[in-house]
N, C-alpha and C positions, 0 to 999 in steps of 0.2 A: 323525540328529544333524546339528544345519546351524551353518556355520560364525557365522553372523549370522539374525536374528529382527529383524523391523521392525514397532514398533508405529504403525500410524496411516501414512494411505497420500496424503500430502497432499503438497507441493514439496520439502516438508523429507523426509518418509518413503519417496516412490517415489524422488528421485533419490539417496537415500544405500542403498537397494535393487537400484537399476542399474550404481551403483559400487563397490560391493563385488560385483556381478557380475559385473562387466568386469575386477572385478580378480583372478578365480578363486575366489571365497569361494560356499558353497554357502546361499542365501537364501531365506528365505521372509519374503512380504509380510501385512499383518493388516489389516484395513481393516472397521470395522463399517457403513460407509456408502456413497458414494463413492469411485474413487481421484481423485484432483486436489484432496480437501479444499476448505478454505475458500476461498481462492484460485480454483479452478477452478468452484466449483459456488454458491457463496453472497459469491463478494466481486471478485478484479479483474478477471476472465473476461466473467462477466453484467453487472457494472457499466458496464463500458467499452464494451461491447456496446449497452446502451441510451443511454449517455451519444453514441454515434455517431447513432444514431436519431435524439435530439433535436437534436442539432448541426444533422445533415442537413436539420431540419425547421425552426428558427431561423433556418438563413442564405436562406430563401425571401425575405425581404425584399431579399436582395441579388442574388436572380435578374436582374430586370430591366435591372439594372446590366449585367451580365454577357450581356446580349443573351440570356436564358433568359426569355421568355416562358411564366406558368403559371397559372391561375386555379381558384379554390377547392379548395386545398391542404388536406389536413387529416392530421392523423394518427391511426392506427388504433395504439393502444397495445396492445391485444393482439396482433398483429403485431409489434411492432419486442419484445416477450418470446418470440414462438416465434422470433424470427429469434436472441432470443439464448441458449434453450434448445436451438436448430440447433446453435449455437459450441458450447455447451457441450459435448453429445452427442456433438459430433464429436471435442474434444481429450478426451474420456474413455475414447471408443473407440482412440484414439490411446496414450494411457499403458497400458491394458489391453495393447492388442499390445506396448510394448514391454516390459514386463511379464514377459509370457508369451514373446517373442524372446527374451530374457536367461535363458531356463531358473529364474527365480523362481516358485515355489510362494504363489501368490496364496491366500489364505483369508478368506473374507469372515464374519466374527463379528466379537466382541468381544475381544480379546487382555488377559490379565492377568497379571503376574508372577506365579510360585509360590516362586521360588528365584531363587537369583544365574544358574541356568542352564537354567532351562526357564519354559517359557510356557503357558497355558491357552488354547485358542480352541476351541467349542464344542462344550468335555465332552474335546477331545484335548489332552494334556498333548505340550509340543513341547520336546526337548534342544536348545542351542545354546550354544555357546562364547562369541556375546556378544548384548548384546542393542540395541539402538538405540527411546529413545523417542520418537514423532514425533504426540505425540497434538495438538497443535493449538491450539486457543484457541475459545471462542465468547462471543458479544454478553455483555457484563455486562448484568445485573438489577439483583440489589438489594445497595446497599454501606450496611454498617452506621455508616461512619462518616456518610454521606450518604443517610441514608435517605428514597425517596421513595414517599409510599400510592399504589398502583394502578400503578407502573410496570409491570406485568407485563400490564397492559391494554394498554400499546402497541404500535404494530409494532417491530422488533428488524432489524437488517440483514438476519438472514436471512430471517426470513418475507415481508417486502417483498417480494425477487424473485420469490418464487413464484409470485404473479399479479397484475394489475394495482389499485390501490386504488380503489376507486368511490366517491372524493373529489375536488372540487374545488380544496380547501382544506386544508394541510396544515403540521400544526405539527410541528417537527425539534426535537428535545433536545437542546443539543451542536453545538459549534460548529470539531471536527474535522475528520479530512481525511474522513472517513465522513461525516458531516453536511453537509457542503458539496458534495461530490459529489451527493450526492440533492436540497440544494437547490438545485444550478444545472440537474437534468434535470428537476426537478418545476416548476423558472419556464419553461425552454427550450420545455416542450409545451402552456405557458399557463395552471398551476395556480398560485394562491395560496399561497405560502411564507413562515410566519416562524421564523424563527430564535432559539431562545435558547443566548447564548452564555453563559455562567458566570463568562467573566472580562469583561475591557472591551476584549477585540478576538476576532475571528476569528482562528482556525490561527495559535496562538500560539507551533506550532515553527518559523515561515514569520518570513522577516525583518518589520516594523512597515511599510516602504513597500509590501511585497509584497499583505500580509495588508491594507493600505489602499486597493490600488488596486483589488484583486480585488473588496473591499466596497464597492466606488461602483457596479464593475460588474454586482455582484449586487442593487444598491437597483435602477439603472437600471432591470434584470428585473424591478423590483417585488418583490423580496423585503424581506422587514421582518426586519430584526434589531434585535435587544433586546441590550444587551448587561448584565454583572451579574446575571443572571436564575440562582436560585438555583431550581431546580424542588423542590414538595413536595408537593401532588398531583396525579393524572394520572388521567383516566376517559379512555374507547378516544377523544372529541371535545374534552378541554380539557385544559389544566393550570395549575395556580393555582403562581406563580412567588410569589419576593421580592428583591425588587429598591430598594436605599437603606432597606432598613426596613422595606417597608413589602410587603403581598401584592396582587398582579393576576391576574387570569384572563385566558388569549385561548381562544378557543373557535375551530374548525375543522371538518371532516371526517374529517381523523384526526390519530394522533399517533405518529411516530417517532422512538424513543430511539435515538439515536447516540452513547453515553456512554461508548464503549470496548471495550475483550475483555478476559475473561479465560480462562487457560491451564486448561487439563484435566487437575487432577491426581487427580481421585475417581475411585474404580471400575480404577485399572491397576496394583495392587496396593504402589505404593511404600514402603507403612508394612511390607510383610511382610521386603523387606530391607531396610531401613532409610534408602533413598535420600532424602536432604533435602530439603523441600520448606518454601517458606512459601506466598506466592501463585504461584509457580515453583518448576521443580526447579533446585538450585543445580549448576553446570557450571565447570569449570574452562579454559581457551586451550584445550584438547584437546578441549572437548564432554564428558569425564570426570564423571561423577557423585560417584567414591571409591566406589562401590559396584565389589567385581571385574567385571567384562565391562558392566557396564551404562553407556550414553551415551546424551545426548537430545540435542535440536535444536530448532532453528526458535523456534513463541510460548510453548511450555512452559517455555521458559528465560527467557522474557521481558527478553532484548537487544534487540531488534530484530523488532519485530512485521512484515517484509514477506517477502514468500515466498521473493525473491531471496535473503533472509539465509539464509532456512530452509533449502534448497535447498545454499545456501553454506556452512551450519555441520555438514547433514549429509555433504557429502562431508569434511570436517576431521574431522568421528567416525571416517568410515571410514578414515579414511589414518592418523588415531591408532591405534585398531587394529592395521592390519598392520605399525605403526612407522616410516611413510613421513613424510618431510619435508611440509608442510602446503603447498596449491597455493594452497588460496585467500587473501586478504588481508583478513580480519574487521573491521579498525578500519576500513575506507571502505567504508561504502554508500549507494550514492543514495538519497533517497524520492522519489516523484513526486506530485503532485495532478492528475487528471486534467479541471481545467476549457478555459475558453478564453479567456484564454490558459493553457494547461498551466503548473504549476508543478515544477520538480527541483532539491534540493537535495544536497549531498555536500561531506564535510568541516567544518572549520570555517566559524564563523561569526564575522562581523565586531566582535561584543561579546568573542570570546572571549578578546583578547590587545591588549593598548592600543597595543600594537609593531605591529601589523598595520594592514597598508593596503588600502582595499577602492577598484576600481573600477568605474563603472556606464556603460554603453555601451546606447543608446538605441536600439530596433528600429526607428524613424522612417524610417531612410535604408537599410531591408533590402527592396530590390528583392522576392525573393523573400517575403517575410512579409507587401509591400503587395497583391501577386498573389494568396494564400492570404488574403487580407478581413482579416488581423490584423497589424495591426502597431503594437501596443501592448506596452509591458511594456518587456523591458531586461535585458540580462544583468549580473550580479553577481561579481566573482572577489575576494579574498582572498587577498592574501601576505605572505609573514614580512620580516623585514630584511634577510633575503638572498635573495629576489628568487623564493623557494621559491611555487609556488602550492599552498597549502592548504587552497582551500575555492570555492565557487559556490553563487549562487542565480541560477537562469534564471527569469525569469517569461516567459515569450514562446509562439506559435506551435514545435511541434513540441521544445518543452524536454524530454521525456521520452524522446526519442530521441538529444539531443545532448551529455545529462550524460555519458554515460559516457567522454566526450574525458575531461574533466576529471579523473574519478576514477580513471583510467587514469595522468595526471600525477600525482593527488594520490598516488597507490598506489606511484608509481616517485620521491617524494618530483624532481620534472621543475622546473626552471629557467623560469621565463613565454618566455626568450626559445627556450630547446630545444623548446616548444608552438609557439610564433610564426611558429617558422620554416617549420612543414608547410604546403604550398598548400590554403587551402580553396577547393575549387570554387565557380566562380558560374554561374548564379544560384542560390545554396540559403541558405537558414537558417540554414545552418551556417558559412557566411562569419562569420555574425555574433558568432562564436566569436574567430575568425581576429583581428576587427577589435577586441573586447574585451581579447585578448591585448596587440597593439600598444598600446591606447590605454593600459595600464598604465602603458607611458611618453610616451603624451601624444602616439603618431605613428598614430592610425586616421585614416584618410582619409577616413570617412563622419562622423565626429564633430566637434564644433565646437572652434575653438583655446580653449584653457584661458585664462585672465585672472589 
């Protein structure tokens, strides 16, 4: 009999597995595939991994500059993927031990409800007092409100990583944060990239300067974006769009859809107890299903499709559970987009409240960002009429490492000038935080006097 059952062994599934065993609860983990899930084995792990590859191999133009003399540079694309099946390998074997260090009963099958209190995994029926679902999400197909012929001819986020394409030439569906990532590493290693976007801009959850500056930078690369492109058929080398009315074909190499995820709710038994589902299972502040002992997490609930949420909502299951006051803070989470310049968001946004006041503080004058070859983009902050900061957008060099200032203020509901007043060190990037602060009232020292 175990005190918890965890279906699906992904950021959301392993750490709400390791926290209810740290908390003395007797656990067994269920994992049909990998542990690390999507995250770790088909999306920010490996992506980030290659997108470093290309980086590295991009800024060659700026060798010489930098007194790095080097001639006929190329890159070996099957190399920079076993360099990132290495990473992966490695943080798998990594969750495995800690896994097995927390005395969790790992079982690698397929896990399926039977009851409000036991579970199936391969032919063994398992008693538990509660149950945790963590089964994940993977690449949409085919949506019947938008239905498009041969979609399923495409690559899909996850089979991409698997090995390298033997194309030149590569058309993206989708003009997401998944789509954009694969187009700035498939322009960065010299491949042909167009883009169709569906609406009339890129990364349409990104602020309109953000999403504009990123797309000059991505034309520069030679990428083609289309934008309005309504996809309706797809063979493995074209897809015939419509776009003002009217139908175009681009033709290519290959073709990968980047149209989204959906959540895992077939095959894990949720219709036998009656747990709600539409395209998600429906959850409660508590990760609670209303079914007795049963709670999910992460993209199955489909709040917050990033691992860090998952991760975040499975430890709130488990503290729901043993009746503990909640640690984590679910209404602020950052996203990031991993190009260059990185983008991270958190909090509100600047359309969301007419009362709000946004300020933008220019990387121009960040010593350290002009060092690092980037010193493009601009930090973004957000605040209410009392002075409250409740929101960012970073477009800049190392933005995915510096959001979490902010969401940290935004989470302690923190004053611009209670942020302001911490020393940021120089020379880093992260001054540029420091001086966005001040500038909110118009005193950064690196910025130009207001008129």
């Amino acid at each position: 009999m175990y005190d918890l059952i965890v279906i699906g062994g992904g950021p959301g599934g392993y750490t709400g597995a390791i926290r209810a065993a740290k908390s003395g609860m007797k656990v067994a983990l269920i994992e049909k595939d990998k542990v690390g899930g999507t995250c770790l084995n088909r999306g920010c792990i490996p992506t980030k991994a290659l997108l470093k590859s290309a980086e590295l191999f991009e800024s060659r133009a700026e060798w010489q500059g930098l007194g790095v003399n080097a001639e006929n540079v190329t890159f070996d694309e099957t190399k920079a993927y076993e360099n990132k099946q290495n990473i992966v390998t490695t943080l798998n074997t990594g969750v495995l031990s800690l896994v097995k260090a927390n005395k969790i009963d790992f079982y690698e099958g397929h896990g399926c409800i039977e009851g409000e209190h036991t579970v199936s995994v391969n032919g063994e029926t398992l008693e538990t007092k509660f149950i945790l679902l963590a089964t994940g999400s993977v690449p949409a197909g085919y949506n019947p409100k938008r239905p498009v012929e041969g979609i399923e001819t495409a690559y899909n986020s996850d089979n991409v990583l698997g090995e390298p394409i033997d194309a030149d030439d590569i058309i993206i569906i989708g003009a997401g944060v998944i789509a954009i990532e694969f187009a700035y590493y498939y322009s960065s290693i010299g491949k042909k990239v167009t883009v169709l976007a569906p609406k009339d801009r890129i990364l349409t959850m990104a602020g309109k300067d953000t999403a504009s500056q990123l797309g000059v930078i991505l034309k520069k690369k030679g990428v083609k974006i289309i934008t309005g492109a309504s996809p309706k058929r797809v063979d493995k080398t074209s897809v015939t769009y419509e776009t003002n009315g009217k139908e175009e074909t681009v033709t290519g190499g290959a073709v990968i859809a980047a149209v989204g995820r959906n959540a895992v709710t077939e095959g894990i038994g949720l219709d036998k107890v009656g747990v709600a589902y539409d395209k998600f299972v429906k959850v409660d502040e508590n990760m609670y299903t209303g079914v007795a002992g049963i709670y999910a997490c992460g993209d199955l609930t489909g709040k917050i499709m990033l691992a860090h949420f998952a991760a975040a909502s499975a430890i709130t299951a488990v503290e729901s559970m043993l009746g503990k006051e909640h640690s984590m803070n679910l209404s602020v989470c950052p996203s990031c987009i991993y190009t260059l310049p990185e983008i991270a968001m958190v909090g509100a946004k600047e359309t969301d409240d007419a009362t709000y006041k946004t300020t933008k503080f220019l990387m121009g004058g960040n010593g350290k960002a002009l060092i690092e070859g980037c010193a493009r983009g601009f930090i973004k902050l957000v605040t209410d009429a009392e002075d409250t900061v409740v929101g960012a957008e970073l477009f800049c060099v190392h933005a995915t490492d510096m959001v979490g200032e902010i969401a940290l203020a935004i989470a302690k509901k923190m004053k611009v000038h209670e942020v302001a007043e911490v020393i940021h060190p120089h020379p880093t990037v992260m001054e540029a935080m420091g001086e966005a602060l001040e500038e909110v009232h118009g005193m950064a020292t690196h910025a130009m006097p207001r008129r």
